[in-house]
C-alpha positions in Angstrom: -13.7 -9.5 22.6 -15.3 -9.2 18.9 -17.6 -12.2 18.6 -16.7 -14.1 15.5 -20.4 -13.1 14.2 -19.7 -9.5 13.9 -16.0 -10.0 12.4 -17.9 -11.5 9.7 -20.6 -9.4 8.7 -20.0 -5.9 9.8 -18.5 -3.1 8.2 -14.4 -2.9 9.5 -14.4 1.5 10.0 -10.8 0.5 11.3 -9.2 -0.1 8.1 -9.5 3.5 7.0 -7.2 4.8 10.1 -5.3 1.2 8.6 -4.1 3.0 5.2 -3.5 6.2 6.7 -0.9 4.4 9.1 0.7 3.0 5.3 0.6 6.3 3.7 2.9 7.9 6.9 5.1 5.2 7.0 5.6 5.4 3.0 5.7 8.9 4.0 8.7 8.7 6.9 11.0 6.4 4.4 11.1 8.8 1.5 11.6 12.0 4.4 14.3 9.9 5.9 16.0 8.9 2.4 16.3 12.8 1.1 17.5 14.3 4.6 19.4 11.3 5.0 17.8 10.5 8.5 17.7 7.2 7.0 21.8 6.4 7.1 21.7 7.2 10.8 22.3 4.0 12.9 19.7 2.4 14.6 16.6 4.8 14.5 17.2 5.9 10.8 17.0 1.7 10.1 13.6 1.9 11.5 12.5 5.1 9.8 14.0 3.4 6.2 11.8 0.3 6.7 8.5 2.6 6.2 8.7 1.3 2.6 6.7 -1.7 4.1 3.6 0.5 4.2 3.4 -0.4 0.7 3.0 -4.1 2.0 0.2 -2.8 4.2 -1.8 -1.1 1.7 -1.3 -4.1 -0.8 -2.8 -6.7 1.8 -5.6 -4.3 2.4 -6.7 -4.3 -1.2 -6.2 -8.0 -1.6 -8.2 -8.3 1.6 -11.0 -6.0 0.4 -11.6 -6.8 -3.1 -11.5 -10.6 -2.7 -14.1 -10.4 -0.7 -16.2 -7.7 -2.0 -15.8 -9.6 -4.9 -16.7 -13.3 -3.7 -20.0 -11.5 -2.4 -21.1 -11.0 -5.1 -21.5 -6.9 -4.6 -20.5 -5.8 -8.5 -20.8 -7.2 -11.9 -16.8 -7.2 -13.3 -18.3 -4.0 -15.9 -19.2 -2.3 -12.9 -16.2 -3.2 -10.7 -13.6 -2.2 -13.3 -15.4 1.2 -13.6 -15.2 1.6 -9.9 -11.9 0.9 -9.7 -10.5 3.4 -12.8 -12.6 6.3 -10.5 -11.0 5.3 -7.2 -7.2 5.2 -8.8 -6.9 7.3 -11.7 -9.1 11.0 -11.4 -6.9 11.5 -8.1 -3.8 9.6 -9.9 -3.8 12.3 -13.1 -3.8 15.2 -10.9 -0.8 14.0 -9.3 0.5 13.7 -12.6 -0.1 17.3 -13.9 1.9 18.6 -10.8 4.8 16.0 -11.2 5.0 17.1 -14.6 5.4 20.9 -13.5 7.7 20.3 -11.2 9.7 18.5 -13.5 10.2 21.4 -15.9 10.4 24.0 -13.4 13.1 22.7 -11.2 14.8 20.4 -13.9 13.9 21.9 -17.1 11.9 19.2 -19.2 9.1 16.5 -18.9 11.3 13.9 -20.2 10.5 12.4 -23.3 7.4 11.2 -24.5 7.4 7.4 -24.1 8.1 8.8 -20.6 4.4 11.2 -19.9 2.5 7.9 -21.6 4.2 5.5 -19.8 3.3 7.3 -16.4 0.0 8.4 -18.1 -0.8 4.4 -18.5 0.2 3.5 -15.1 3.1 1.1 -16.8 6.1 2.8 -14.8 5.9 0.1 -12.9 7.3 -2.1 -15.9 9.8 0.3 -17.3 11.1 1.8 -14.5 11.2 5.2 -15.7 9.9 7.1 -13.1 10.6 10.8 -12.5 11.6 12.5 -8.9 8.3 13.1 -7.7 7.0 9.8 -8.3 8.7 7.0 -7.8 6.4 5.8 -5.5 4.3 5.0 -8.3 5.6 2.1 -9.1 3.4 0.3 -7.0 0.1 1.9 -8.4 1.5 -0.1 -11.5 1.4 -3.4 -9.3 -1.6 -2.3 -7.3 -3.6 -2.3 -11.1 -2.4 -5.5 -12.0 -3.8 -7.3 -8.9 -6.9 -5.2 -9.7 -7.3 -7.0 -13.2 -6.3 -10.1 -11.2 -9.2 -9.7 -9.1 -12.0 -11.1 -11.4 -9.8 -14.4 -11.8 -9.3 -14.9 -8.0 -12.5 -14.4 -7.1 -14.0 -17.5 -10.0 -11.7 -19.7 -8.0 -12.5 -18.9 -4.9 -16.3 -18.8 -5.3 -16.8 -22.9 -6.1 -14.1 -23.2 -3.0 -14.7 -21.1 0.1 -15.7 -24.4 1.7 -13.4 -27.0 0.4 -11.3 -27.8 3.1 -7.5 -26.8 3.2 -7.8 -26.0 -0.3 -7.5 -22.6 -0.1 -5.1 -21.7 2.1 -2.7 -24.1 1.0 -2.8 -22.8 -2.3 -2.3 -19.4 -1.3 0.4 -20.9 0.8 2.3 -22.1 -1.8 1.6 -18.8 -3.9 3.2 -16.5 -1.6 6.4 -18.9 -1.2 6.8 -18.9 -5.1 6.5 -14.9 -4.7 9.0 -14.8 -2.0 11.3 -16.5 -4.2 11.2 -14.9 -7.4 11.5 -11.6 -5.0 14.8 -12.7 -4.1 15.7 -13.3 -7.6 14.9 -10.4 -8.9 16.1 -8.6 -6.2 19.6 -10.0 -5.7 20.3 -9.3 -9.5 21.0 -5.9 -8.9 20.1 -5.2 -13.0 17.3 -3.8 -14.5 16.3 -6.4 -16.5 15.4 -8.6 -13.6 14.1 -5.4 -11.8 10.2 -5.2 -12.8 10.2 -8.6 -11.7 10.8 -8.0 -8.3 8.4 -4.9 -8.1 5.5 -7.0 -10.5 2.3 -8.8 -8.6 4.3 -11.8 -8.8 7.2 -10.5 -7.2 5.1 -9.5 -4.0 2.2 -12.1 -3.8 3.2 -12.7 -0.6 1.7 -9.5 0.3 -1.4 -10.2 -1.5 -1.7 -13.6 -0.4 -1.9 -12.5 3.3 -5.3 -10.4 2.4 -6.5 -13.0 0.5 -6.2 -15.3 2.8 -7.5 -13.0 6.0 -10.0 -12.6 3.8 -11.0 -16.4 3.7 -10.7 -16.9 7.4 -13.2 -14.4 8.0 -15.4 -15.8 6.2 -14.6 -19.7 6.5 -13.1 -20.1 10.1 -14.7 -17.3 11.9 -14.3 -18.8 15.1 -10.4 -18.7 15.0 -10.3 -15.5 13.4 -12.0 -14.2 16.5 -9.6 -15.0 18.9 -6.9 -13.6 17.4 -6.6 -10.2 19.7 -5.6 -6.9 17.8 -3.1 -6.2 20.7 -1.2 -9.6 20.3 -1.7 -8.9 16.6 0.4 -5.2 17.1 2.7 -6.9 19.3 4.0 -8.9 16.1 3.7 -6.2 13.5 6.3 -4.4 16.0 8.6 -7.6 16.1 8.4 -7.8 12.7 9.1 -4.7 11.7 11.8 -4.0 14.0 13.1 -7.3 12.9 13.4 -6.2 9.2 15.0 -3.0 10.2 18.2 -4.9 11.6 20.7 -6.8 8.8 18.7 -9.6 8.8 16.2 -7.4 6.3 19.5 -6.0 4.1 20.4 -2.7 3.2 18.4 0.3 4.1 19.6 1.9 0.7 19.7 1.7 -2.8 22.4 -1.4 -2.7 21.5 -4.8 -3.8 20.3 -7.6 -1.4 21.7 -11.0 -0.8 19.2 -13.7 -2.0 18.7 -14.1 1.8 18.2 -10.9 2.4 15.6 -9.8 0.0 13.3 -13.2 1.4 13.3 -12.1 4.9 12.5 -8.3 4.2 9.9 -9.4 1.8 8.6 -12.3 4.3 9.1 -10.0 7.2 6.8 -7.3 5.6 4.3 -9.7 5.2 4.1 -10.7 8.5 4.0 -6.5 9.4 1.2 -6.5 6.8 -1.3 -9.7 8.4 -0.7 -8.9 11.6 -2.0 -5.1 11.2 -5.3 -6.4 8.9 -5.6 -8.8 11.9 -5.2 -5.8 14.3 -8.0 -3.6 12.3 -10.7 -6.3 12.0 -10.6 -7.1 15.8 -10.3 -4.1 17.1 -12.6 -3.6 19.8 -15.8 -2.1 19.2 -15.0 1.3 20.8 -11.7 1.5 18.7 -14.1 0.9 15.1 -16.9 3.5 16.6 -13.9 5.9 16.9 -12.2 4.9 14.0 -15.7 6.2 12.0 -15.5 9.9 13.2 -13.4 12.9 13.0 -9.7 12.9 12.4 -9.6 9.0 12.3 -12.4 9.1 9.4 -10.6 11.9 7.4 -6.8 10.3 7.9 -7.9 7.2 6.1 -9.5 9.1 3.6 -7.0 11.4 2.8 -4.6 8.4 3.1 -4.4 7.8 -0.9 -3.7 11.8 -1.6 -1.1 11.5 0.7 0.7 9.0 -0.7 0.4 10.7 -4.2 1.6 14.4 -2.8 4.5 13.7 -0.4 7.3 13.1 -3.3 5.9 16.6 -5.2 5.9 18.1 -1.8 9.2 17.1 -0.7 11.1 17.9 -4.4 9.5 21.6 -3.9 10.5 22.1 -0.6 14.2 21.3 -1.6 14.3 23.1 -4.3 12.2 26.4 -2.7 15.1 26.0 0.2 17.9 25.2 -1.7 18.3 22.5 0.8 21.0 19.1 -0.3 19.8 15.7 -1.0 21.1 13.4 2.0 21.8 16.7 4.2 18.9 18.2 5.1 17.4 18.9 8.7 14.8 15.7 9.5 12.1 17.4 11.8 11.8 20.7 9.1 11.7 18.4 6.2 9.1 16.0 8.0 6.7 19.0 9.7 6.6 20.9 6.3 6.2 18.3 4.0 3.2 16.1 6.2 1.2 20.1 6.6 1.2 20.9 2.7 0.7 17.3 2.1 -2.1 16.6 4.2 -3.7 20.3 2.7 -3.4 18.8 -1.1 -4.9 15.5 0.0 -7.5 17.4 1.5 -8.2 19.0 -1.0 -7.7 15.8 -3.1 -10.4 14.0 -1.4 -12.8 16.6 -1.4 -12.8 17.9 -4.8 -12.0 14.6 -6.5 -11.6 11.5 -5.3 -15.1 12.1 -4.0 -16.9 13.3 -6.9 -15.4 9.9 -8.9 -15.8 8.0 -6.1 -19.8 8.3 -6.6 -19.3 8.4 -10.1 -18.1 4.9 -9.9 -21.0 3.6 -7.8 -23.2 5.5 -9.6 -26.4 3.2 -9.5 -25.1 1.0 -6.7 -27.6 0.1 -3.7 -27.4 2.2 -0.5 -25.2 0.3 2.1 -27.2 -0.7 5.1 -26.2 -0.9 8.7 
C-alpha cells in the first residue's frame, strides 16, 4: 500500500509507461481500421475501441497541468512557452513527412487553407485532415484545454478546500460534455461535427484528471485506498463494455444519442481508472516504471502517436497492399518497428532539445 503522504507529494514515474499504453492503443485502432481487423466480430470490437487512448492521454494532461498549475510551478508566460516546445517542434516534423507523403503517393498537398490549417493546429475545427493525420484532430482539442488551463487553475486556487465545491462542479461539467457529445455525434453532419471532437464535446475526459487531480491533493486519504489492481480491474470492464453494442458502431457510421453517451462515458471511466492505476501503483512498479524500456516507452509515447498514420499510409502504398484487406500481424509488426525508430529518433533529436528550451531557466527538480 502507497501511503496517502507519498501519493501527494512524490513524483508519479508511472504515468510515462501510462501514455505509452494510449499511444498503442491509438496505435491498434487505426492498424485494425486499414487491414480491416477491426470488422472482425468480437476481437476486432476490442482492437477498434483503442480510440479511447485518446481519452487516456486527455485525462493525463488535465490531470498534470491542473495541478502543476495550482502549485504554483510556472508563471502563465513561462507555461505557454513550455507548452508550444512540448507540442509543436515534434508536431511540425510530423507535418513535413505528412506533407511528402501526400504528394508522393497522392500527387498534391491539398490546397493552401489546407497546409495552414494543419500548420495552426485548427484541423480540429475544420475537419480537413489528410491520410496521415487524422489523428490530429485531437492535438487541436488537446491545445484548447492547454489555453483552458490558466482559467481552471484561478478557480481552483481560492477553492481546493471548499468543500464539495469542486467536484460537484466538475460533476456537472462532464455531464453537460457527455451530452453535447451525443448531440454532435448522433447528427451524423459536419456542421455539428467539431462539436463533438471540441474540449467541450469531451470534458468528461478532462474532468476526470481534473478531478483526480483534486483528490490527491484535498482527500488524500481516500485516494489512497483506492488499489491500482481494483482500479485495472475496471478499466478492463469498461473497456470491454464499450467494445459490445452498448458503445455503437466500431466504424465510420453515426451513433444513436445513446450510444455516443455510453462510449463517451464508458471511456471516461477506462480513462480514471488507469490515472488511478498509475498513481498507486506500488512503489516497486514506479521504481521500474523510471528505468529502461518503461522510461523510453513513455517518452517516445508522443512520436508514436504522431508517426503511426505516415507509417502505416507508406507501408500500403510501398506494398501495394488494399485498404480493409490487408494482413493484421504484417501491418501491425511493421508499422510499431519503423514507428518506434522515428519516435526515437523524435525524442532524441527534438522533442528533447525543446523540451529544455522550454524550461530554460526553470529550477532543478529535487527528489
Amino acid at each position: 500500500m502507497v501511503s496517502a503522504r507519498e501519493i501527494d507529494m512524490r513524483r508519479i514515474p508511472a504515468i510515462g509507461p501510462l501514455r505509452a499504453v494510449a499511444a498503442l492503443l491509438v496505435l491498434l485502432s487505426h492498424v485494425a481500421f486499414w487491414t480491416g481487423a477491426a470488422n472482425v466480430d468480437g476481437a476486432g470490437r476490442l482492437l477498434a475501441r483503442g480510440d479511447s487512448g485518446v481519452a487516456v492521454f486527455f485525462a493525463i494532461s488535465a490531470y498534470l497541468l491542473t495541478r502543476g498549475y495550482c502549485a504554483g510551478r510556472a508563471t502563465p508566460p513561462d507555461y505557454a512557452r513550455r507548452r508550444v516546445a512540448r507540442i509543436m517542434p515534434a508536431y511540425w516534423l510530423a507535418l513535413v513527412a505528412v506533407l511528402g507523403a501526400a504528394v508522393v503517393i497522392d500527387g498534391t498537398v491539398g490546397s493552401l487553407r489546407q497546409v495552414l490549417t494543419h500548420v495552426f493546429l485548427l484541423q480540429g475545427f475544420t475537419h480537413e485532415s489528410y491520410r496521415a493525420f487524422t489523428q490530429t484532430w485531437s492535438l487541436t482539442t488537446e491545445v484548447t484545454f492547454y489555453v483552458l488551463v490558466p482559467v481552471i487553475g484561478a478557480w481552483l486556487l481560492p477553492r481546493r478546500a471548499a468543500g464539495r465545491t469542486v467536484p460537484v462542479v466538475l460533476v456537472l461539467l462532464a455531464a453537460f460534455g457527455v451530452l453535447v457529445q451525443a448531440f454532435a455525434s448522433s447528427q451524423g453532419t459536419p456542421t455539428w461535427g467539431w462539436l463533438g471532437t471540441s474540449a467541450l464535446g469531451h470534458a468528461a475526459w478532462f474532468c476526470v484528471g481534473i478531478g483526480w487531480a483534486w483528490m490527491l491533493e484535498q482527500r488524500p486519504g481516500i485516494a489512497s485506498r483506492l488499489t491500482a489492481g481494483h482500479a485495472v480491474l475496471v478499466a478492463v470492464l469498461a473497456y470491454v463494455l464499450a467494445a459490445t453494442p452498448l458503445g455503437g458502431p466500431i466504424g465510420l457510421e453515426t451513433p444513436t444519442v445513446l450510444a455516443a453517451a455510453a462510449k463517451e462515458i464508458l471511456y471516461g471511466i477506462v480513462a480514471g481508472a488507469l490515472l488511478v492505476a498509475a498513481t498507486n501503483a506500488p512503489r516497486e512498479v514506479q521504481r521500474r516504471s523510471s528505468t529502461g524500456l518503461a522510461l523510453a516507452s513513455g517518452e517516445t509515447s508522443y512520436g508514436v502517436f504522431l508517426w503511426h498514420l505516415v507509417v502505416l499510409q507508406a507501408l500500403f502504398a510501398s506494398l501495394g497492399l488494399r485498404i480493409f484487406h490487408a494482413p493484421f500481424v504484417l501491418v501491425l509488426t511493421v508499422t510499431l518497428v519503423v514507428t518506434w525508430f522515428l519516435a526515437d529518433a523524435s525524442r532524441r533529436f527534438v522533442e528533447r532539445p525543446a523540451i529544455r528550451w522550454g524550461h530554460r531557466g526553470a529550477p532543478r527538480r529535487t527528489r
